[in-house]
ROZALUM-616258 format. One line per 3 residues: number of its first residue (from 1); their letters; for each residue x, y, z of C-alpha. Coordinates in steps of 0.05 Angstrom, whole numbers. Example, Ala and Ser with C-alpha at 12.3 -4.5 7.8 and 13.67 -1.06 7.14 Angstrom:
BEGIN
1 = AS = 246 -90 156; 273 -21 143
! end
This chain:
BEGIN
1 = XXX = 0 0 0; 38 66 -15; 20 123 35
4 = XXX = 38 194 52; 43 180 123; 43 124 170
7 = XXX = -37 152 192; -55 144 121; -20 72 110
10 = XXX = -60 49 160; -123 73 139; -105 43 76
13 = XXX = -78 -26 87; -143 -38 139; -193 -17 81
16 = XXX = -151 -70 30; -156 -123 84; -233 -115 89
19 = XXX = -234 -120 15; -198 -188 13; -241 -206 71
22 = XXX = -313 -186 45; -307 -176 -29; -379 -183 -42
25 = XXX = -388 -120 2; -401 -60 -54; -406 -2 -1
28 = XXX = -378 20 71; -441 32 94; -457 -53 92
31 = XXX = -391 -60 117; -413 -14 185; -482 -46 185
34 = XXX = -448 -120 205; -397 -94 245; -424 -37 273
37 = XXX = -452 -28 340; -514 -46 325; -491 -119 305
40 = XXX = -469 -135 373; -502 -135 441; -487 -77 505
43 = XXX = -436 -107 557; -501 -103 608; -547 -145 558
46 = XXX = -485 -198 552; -482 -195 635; -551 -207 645
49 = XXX = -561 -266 595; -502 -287 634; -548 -288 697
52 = XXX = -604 -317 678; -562 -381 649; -521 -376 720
55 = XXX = -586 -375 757; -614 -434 713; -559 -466 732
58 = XXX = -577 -464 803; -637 -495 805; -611 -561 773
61 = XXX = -618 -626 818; -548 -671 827; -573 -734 793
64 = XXX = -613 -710 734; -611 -677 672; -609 -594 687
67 = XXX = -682 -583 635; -673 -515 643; -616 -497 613
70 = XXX = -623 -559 567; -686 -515 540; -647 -447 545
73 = XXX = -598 -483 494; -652 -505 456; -687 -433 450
76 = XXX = -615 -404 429; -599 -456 383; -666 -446 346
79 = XXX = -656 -366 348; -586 -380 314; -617 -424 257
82 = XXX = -669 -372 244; -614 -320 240; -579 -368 190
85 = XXX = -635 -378 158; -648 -306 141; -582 -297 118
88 = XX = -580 -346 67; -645 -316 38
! end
């Protein structure tokens, strides 16, 4: 990448690496839409599904299958297929 500066070299080699990486991207603007902060959830939403899978955990008995968070997997898995799903269409 030839620059003026090392500021601009940077600026440049990151942009060709997210070409190599997403070539079928046509404009920043996709580019900031699934990376952006939108894409991703707060630190206090991560914490508090954190929480509620700790608390799940609690309430499991010592010789049986924990059902709650076998379901909790369950729900997520199924949320992650549907968000595959509409990818792919």
């Amino acid at each position: 990448v030839v620059c003026k500066n090392k500021r601009d070299g940077k600026h440049r080699a990151s942009q060709a690496i997210l070409q190599k990486l997403h070539p079928h991207i046509n404009s920043w603007g996709s580019l900031l839409r699934m990376y952006g902060k939108g894409s991703c959830k707060t630190m206090k939403e991560k914490k508090e599904e954190e929480q509620r899978i700790t608390e799940l955990q609690s309430q499991a008995c010592v010789n049986k299958p924990n059902m709650s968070i076998l379901n909790k997997l369950k729900e997520e898995m199924l949320k992650y297929r549907e968000k595959v799903k509409s990818k792919n269409q």
